[in-house]
TORNU-669567 format. One record per atom (N, C-alpha, C): residue in one letter; x, y, z negated. Coordinates in Angstrom, 1 decimal, padded with zeros to 4 digits. Layout:
<atoms>
{aa=a; xx=X; yy=Y; zz=Z} .
...
</atoms>
This chain:
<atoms>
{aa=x; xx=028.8; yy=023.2; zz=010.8} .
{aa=x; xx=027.4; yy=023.3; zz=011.1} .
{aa=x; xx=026.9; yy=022.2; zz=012.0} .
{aa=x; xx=027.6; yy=021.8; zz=012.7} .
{aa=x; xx=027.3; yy=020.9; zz=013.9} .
{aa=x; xx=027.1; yy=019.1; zz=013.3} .
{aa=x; xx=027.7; yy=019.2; zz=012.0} .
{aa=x; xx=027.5; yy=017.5; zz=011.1} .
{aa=x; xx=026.0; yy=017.8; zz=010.3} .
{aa=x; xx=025.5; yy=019.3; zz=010.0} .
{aa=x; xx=024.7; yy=019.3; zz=009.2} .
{aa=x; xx=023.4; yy=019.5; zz=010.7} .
{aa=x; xx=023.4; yy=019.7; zz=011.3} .
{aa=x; xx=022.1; yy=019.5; zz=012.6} .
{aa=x; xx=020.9; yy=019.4; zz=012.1} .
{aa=x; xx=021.1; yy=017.7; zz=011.9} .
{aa=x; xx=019.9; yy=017.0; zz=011.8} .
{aa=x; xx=019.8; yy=016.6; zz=010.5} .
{aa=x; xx=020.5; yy=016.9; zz=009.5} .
{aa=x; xx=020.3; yy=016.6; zz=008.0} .
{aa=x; xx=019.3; yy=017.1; zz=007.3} .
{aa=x; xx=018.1; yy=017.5; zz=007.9} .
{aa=x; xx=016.6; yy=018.0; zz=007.2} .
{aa=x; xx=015.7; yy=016.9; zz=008.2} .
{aa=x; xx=016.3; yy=016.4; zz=009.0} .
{aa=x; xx=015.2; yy=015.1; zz=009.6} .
{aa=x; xx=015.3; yy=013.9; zz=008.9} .
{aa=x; xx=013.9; yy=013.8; zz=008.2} .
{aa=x; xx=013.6; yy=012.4; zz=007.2} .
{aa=x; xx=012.9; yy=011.0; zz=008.3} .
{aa=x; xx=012.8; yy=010.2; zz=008.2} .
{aa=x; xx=012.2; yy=009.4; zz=009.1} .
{aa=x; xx=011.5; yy=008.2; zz=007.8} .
{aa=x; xx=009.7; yy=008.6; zz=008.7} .
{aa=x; xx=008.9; yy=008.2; zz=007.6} .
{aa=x; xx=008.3; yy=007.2; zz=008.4} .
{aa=x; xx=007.6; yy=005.9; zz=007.8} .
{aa=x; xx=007.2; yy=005.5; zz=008.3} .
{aa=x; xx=005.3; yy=005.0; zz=007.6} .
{aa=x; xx=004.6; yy=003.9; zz=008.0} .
{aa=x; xx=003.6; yy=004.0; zz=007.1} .
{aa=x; xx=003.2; yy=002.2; zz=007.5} .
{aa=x; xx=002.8; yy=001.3; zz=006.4} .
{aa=x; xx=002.3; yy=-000.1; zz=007.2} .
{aa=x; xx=000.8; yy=-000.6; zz=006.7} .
{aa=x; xx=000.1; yy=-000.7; zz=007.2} .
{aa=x; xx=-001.7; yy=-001.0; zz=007.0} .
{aa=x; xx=-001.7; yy=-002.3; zz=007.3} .
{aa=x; xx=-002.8; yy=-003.0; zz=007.2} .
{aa=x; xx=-004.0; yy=-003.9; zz=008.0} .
{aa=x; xx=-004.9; yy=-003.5; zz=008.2} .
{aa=x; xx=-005.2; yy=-003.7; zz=010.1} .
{aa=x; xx=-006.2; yy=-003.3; zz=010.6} .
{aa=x; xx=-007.0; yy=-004.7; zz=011.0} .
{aa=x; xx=-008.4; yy=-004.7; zz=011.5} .
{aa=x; xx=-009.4; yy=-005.5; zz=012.3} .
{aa=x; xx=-008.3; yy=-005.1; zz=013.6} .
{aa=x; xx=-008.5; yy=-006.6; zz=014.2} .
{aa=x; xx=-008.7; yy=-007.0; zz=015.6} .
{aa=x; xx=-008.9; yy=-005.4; zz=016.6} .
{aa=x; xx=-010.0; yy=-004.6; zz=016.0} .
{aa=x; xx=-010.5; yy=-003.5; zz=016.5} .
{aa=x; xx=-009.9; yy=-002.4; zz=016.1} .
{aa=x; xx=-009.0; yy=-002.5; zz=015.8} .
{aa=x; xx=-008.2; yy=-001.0; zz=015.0} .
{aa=x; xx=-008.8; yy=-000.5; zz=013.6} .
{aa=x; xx=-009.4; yy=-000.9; zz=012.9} .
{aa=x; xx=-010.5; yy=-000.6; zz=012.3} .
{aa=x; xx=-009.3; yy=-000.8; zz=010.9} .
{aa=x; xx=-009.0; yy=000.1; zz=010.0} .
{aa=x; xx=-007.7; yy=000.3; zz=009.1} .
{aa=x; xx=-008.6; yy=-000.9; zz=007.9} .
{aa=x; xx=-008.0; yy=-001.5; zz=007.3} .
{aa=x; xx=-008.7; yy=-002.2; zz=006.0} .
{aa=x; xx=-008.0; yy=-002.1; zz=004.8} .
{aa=x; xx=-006.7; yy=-002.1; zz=004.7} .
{aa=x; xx=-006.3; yy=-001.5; zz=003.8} .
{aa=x; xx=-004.4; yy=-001.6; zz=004.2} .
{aa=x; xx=-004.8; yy=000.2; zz=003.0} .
{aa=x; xx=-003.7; yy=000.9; zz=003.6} .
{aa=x; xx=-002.6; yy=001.1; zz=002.3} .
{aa=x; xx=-001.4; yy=002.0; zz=002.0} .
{aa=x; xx=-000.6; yy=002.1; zz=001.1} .
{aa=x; xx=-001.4; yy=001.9; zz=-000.3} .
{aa=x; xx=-002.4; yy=003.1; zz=-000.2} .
{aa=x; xx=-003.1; yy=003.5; zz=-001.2} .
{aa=x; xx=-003.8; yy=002.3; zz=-001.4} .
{aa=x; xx=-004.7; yy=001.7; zz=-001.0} .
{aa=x; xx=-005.4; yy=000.2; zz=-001.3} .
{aa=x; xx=-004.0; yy=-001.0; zz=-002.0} .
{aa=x; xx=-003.0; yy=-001.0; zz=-001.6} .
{aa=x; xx=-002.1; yy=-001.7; zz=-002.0} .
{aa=x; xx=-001.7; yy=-001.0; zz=-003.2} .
{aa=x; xx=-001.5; yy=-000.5; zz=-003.7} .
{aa=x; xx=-001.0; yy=000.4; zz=-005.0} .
{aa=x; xx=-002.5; yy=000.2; zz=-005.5} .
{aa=x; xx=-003.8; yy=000.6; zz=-005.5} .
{aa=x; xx=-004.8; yy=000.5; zz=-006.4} .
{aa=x; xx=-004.9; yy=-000.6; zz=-006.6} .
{aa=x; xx=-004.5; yy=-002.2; zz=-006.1} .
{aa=x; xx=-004.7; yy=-003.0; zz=-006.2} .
{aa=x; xx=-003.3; yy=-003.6; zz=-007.6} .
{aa=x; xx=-002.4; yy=-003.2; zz=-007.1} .
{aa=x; xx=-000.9; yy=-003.1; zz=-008.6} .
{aa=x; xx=-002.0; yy=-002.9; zz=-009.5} .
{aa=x; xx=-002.5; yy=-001.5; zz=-009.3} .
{aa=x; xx=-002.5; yy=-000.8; zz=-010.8} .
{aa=x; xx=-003.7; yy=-001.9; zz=-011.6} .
{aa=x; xx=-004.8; yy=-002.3; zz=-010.9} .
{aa=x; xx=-005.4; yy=-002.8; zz=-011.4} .
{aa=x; xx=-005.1; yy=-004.5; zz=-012.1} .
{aa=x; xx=-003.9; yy=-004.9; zz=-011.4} .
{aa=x; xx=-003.6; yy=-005.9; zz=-012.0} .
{aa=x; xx=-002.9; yy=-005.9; zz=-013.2} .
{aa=x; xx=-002.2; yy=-004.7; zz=-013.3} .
{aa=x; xx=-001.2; yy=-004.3; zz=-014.4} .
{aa=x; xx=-002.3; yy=-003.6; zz=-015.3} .
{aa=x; xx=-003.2; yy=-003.0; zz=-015.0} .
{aa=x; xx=-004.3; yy=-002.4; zz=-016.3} .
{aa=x; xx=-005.4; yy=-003.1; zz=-016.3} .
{aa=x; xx=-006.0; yy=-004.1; zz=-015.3} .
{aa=x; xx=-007.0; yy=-004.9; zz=-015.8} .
{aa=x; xx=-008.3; yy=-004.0; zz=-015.3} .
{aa=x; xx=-008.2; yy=-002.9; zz=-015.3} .
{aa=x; xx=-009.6; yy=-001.9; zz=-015.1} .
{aa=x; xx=-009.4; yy=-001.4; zz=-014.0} .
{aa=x; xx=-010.6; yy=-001.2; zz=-013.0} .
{aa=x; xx=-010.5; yy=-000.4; zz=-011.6} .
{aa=x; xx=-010.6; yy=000.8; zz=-012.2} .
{aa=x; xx=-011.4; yy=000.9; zz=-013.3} .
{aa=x; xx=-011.1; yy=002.4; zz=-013.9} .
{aa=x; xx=-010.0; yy=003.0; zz=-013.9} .
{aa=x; xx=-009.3; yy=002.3; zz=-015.1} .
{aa=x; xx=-008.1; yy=002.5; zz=-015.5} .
{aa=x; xx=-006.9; yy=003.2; zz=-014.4} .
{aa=x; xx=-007.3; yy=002.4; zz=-013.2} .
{aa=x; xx=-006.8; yy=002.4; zz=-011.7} .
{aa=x; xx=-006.6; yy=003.1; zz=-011.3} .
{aa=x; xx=-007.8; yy=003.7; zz=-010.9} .
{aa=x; xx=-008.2; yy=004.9; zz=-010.1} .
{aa=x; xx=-007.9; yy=006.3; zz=-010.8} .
{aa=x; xx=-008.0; yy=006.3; zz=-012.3} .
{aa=x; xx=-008.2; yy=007.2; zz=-013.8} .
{aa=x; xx=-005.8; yy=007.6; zz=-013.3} .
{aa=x; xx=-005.1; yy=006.5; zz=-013.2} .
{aa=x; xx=-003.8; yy=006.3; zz=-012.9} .
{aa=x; xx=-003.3; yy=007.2; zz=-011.9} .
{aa=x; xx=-004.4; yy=006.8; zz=-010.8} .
{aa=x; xx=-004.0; yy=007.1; zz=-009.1} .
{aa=x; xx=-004.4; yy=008.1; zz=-009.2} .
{aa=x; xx=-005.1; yy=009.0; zz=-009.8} .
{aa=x; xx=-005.6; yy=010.1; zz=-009.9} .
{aa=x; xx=-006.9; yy=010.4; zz=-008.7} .
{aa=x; xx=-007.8; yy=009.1; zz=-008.3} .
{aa=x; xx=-008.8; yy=009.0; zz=-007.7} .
{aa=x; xx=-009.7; yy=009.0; zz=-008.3} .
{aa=x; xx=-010.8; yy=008.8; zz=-007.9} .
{aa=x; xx=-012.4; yy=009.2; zz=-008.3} .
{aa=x; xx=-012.6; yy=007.1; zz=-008.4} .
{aa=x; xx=-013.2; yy=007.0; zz=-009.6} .
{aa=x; xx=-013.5; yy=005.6; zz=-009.3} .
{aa=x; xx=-014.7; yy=004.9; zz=-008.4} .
{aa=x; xx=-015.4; yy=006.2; zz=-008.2} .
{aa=x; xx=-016.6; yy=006.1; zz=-007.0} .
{aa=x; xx=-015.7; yy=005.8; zz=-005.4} .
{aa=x; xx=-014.5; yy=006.7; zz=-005.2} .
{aa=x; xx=-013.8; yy=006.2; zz=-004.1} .
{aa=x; xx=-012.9; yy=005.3; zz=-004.0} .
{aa=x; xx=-012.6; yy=004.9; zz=-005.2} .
{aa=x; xx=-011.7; yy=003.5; zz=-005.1} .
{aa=x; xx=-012.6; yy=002.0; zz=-005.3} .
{aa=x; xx=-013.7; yy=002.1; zz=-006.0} .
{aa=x; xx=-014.9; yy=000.8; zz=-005.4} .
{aa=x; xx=-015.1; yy=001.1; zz=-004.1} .
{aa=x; xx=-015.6; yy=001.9; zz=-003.7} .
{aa=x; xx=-015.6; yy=002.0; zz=-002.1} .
{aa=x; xx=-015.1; yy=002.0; zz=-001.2} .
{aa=x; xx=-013.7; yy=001.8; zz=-001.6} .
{aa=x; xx=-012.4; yy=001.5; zz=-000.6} .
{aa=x; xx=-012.6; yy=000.0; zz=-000.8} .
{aa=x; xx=-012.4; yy=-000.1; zz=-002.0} .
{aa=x; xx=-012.3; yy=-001.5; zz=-002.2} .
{aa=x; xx=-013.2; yy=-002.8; zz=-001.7} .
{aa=x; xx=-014.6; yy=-002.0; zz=-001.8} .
{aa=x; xx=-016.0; yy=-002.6; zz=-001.3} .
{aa=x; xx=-015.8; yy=-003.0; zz=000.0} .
{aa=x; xx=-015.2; yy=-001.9; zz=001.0} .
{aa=x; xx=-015.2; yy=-001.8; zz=002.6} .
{aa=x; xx=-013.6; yy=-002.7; zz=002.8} .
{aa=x; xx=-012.6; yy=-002.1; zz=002.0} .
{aa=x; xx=-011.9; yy=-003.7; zz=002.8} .
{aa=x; xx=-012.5; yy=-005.2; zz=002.5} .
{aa=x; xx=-013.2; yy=-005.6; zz=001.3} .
{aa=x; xx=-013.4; yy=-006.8; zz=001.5} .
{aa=x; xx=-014.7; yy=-007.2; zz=002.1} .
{aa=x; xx=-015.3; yy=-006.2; zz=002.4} .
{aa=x; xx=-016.1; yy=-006.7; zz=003.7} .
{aa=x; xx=-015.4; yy=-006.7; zz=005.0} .
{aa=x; xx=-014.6; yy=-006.2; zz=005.3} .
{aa=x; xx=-014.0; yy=-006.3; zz=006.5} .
{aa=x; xx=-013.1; yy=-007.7; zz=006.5} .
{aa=x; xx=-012.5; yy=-007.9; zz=004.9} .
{aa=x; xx=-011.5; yy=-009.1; zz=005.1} .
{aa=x; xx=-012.5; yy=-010.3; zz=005.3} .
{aa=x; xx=-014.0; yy=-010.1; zz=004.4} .
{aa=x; xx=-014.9; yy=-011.0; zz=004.8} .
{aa=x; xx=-014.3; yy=-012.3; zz=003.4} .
{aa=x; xx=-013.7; yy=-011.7; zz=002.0} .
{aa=x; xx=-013.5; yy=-012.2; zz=000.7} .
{aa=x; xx=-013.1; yy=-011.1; zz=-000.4} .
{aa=x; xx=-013.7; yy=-011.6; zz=-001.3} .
{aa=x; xx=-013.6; yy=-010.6; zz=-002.4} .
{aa=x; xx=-012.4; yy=-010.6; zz=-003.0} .
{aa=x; xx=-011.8; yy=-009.1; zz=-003.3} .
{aa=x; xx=-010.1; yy=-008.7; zz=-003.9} .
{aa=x; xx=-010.3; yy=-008.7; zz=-005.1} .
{aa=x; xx=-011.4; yy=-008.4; zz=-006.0} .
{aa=x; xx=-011.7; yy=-008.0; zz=-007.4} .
{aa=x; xx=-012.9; yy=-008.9; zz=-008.1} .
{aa=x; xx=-012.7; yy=-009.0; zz=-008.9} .
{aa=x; xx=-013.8; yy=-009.4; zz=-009.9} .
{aa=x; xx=-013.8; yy=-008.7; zz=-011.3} .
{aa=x; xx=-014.9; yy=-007.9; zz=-010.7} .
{aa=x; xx=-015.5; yy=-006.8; zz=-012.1} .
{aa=x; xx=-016.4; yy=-008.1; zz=-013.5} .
{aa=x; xx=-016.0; yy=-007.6; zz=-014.0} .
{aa=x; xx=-017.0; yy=-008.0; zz=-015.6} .
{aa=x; xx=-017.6; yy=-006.9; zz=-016.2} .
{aa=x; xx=-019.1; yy=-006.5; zz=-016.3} .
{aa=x; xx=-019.3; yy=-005.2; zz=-017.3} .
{aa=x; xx=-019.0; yy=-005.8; zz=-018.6} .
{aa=x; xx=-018.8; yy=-004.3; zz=-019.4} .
{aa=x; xx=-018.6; yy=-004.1; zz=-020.0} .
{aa=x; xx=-019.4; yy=-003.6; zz=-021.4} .
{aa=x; xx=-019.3; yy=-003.7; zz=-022.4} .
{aa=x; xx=-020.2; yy=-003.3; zz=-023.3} .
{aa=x; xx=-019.5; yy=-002.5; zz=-024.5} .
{aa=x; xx=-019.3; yy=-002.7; zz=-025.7} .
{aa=x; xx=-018.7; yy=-001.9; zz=-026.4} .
{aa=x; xx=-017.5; yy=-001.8; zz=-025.8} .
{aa=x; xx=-016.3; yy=-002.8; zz=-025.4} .
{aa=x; xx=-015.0; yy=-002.7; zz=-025.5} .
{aa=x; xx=-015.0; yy=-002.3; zz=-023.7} .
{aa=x; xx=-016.3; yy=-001.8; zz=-023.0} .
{aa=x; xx=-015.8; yy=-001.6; zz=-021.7} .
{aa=x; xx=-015.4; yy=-002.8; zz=-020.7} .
{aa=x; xx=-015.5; yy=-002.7; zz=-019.7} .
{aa=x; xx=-015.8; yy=-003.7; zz=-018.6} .
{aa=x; xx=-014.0; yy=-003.9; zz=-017.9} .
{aa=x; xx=-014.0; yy=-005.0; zz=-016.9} .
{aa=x; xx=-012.7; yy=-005.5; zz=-016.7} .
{aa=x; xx=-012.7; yy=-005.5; zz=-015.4} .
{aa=x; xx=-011.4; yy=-005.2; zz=-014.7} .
{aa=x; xx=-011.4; yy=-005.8; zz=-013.4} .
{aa=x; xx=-010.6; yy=-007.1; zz=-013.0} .
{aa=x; xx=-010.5; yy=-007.9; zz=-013.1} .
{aa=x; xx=-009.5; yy=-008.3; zz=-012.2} .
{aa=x; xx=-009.2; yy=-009.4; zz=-010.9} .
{aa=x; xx=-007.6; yy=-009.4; zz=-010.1} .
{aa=x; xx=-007.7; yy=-009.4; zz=-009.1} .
{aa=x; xx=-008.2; yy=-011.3; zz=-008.6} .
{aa=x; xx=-008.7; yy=-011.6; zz=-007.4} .
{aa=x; xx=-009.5; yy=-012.8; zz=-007.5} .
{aa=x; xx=-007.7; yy=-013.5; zz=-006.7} .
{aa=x; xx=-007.9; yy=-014.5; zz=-006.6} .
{aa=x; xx=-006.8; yy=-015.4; zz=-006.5} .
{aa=x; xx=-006.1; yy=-015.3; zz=-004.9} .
{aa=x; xx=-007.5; yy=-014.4; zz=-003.7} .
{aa=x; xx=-006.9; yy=-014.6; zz=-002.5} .
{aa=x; xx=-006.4; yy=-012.4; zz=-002.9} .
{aa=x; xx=-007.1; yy=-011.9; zz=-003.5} .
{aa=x; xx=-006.1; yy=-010.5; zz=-004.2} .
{aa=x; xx=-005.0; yy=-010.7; zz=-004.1} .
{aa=x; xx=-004.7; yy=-011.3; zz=-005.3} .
{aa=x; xx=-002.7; yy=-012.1; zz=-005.8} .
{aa=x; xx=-002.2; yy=-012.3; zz=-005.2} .
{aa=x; xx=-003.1; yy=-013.3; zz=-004.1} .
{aa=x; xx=-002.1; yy=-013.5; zz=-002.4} .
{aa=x; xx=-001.9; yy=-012.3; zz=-001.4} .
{aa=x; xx=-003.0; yy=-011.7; zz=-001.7} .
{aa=x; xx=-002.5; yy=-010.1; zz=-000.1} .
{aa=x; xx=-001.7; yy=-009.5; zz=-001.1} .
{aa=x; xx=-001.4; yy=-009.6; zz=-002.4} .
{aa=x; xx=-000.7; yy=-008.1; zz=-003.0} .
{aa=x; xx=000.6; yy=-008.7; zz=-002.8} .
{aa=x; xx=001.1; yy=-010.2; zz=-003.3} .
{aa=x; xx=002.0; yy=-010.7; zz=-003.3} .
{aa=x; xx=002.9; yy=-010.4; zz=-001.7} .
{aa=x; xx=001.6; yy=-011.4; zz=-000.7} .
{aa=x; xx=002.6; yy=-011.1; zz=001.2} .
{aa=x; xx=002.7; yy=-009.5; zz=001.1} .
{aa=x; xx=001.9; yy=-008.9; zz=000.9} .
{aa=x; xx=001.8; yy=-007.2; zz=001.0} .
{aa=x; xx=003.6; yy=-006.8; zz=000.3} .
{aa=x; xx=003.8; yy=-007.1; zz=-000.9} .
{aa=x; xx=004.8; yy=-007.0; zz=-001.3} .
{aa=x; xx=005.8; yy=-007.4; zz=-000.4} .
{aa=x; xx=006.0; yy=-008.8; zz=-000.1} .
{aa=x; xx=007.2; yy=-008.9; zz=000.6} .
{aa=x; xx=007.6; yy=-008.9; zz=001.6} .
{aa=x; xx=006.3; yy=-008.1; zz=002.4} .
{aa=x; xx=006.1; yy=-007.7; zz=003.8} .
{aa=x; xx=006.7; yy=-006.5; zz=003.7} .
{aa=x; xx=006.5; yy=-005.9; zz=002.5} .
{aa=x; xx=007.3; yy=-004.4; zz=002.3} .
{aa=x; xx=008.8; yy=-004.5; zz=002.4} .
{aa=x; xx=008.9; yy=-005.3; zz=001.5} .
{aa=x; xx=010.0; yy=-005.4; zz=000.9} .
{aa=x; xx=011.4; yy=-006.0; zz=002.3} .
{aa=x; xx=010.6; yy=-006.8; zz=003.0} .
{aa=x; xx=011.5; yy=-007.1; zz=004.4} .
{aa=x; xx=011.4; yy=-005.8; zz=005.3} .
{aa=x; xx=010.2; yy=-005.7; zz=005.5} .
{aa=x; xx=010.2; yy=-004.4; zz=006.3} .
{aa=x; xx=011.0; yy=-003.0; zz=006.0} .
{aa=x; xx=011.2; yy=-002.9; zz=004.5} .
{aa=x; xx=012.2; yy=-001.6; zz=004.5} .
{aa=x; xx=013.5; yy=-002.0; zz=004.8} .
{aa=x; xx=013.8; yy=-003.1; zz=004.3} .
{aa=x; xx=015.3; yy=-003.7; zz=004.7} .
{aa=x; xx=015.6; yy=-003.4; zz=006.1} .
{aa=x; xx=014.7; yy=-004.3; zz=006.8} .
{aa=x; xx=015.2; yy=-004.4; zz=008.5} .
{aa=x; xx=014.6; yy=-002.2; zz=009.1} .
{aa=x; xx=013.8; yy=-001.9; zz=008.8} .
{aa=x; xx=013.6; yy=-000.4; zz=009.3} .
{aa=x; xx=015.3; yy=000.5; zz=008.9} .
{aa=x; xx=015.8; yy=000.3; zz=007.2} .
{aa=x; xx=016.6; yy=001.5; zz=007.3} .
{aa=x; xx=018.0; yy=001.3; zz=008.1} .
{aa=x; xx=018.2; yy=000.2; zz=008.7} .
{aa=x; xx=019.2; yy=000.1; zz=010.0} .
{aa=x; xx=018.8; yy=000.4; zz=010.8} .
{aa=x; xx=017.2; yy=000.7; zz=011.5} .
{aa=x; xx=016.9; yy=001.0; zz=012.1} .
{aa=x; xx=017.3; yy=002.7; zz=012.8} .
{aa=x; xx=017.0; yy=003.2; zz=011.1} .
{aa=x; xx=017.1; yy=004.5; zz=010.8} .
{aa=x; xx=018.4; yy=005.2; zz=010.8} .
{aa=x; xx=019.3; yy=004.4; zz=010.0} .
{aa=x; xx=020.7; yy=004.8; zz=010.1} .
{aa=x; xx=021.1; yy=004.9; zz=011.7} .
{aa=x; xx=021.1; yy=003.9; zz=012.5} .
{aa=x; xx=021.2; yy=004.0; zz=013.8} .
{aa=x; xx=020.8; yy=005.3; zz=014.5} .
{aa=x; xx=019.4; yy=005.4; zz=014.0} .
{aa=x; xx=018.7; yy=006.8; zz=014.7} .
{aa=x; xx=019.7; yy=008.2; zz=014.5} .
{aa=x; xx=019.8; yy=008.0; zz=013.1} .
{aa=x; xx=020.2; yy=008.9; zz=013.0} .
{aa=x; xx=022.1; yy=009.3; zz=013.6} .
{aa=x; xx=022.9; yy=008.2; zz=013.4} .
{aa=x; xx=024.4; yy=007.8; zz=014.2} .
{aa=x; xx=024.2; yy=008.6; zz=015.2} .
{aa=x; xx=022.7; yy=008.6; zz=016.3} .
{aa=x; xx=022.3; yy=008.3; zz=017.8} .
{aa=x; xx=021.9; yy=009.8; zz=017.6} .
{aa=x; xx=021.7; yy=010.6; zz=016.9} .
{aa=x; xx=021.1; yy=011.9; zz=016.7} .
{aa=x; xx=022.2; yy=012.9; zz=016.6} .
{aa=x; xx=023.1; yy=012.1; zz=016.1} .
{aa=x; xx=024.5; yy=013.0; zz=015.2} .
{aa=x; xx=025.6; yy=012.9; zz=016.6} .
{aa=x; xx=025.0; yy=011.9; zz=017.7} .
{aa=x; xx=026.2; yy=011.5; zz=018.4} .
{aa=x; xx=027.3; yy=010.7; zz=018.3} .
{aa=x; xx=026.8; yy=009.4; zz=017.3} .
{aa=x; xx=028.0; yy=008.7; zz=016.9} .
{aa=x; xx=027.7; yy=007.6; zz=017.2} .
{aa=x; xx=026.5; yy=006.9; zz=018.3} .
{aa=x; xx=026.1; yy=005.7; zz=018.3} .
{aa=x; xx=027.4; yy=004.9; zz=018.6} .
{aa=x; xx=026.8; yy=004.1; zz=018.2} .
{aa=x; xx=027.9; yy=002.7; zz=018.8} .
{aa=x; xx=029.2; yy=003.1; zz=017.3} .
{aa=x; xx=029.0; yy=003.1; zz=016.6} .
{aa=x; xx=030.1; yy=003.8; zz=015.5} .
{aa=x; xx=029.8; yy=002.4; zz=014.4} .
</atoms>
């Protein structure tokens, strides 16, 4: 009983960009709407994916790039075949750092974690 303890404690964590002022600008979800739309081309398509309202994913999207103070998307309407989104070239650059901010960040966190948990179990320094 005593190795199983703590084996229902998950350790989560979450990473944003905020304003200077705490002010969130975009968050997991803004990072994933921004994938999907590069990989489908449509903020429709996007939001239609994420299972969001596309009224709330333009207006997510609207309010981070006024806060970043540059545009992430470039809409085209559409007419018979339907309108397009795609991402503008400083986009490709936050989704890209975004990615590999993740991608280091989980690396260096799950030693973090394993440790926590060593330190939970009573095995630090192990």
């Amino acid at each position: 009983m005593e190795g199983q303890k703590y084996s229902n404690i998950r350790v989560n964590y979450r990473v944003w960009f905020s304003t200077n002022e705490g002010q969130e600008i975009l968050g997991d979800e803004d990072w994933q709407l921004l994938m999907h739309i590069a990989d489908a081309g449509s903020l429709k398509a996007a939001a239609d994916e994420m299972q969001i309202s596309y009224r709330k994913a333009w207006g997510d999207l609207r309010d981070a790039e006024q806060k970043l103070g540059f545009p992430l998307i470039e809409k085209t309407r559409g007419g018979d075949q339907g309108g397009s989104s795609t991402l503008t070239d400083e986009g490709v650059r936050l989704i890209n750092a975004y990615n590999e901010l993740h991608l280091n960040f989980q690396g260096a966190v799950e030693e973090y974690i394993i440790q926590f948990k060593k330190t939970l179990k009573g095995k630090a320094g192990q």
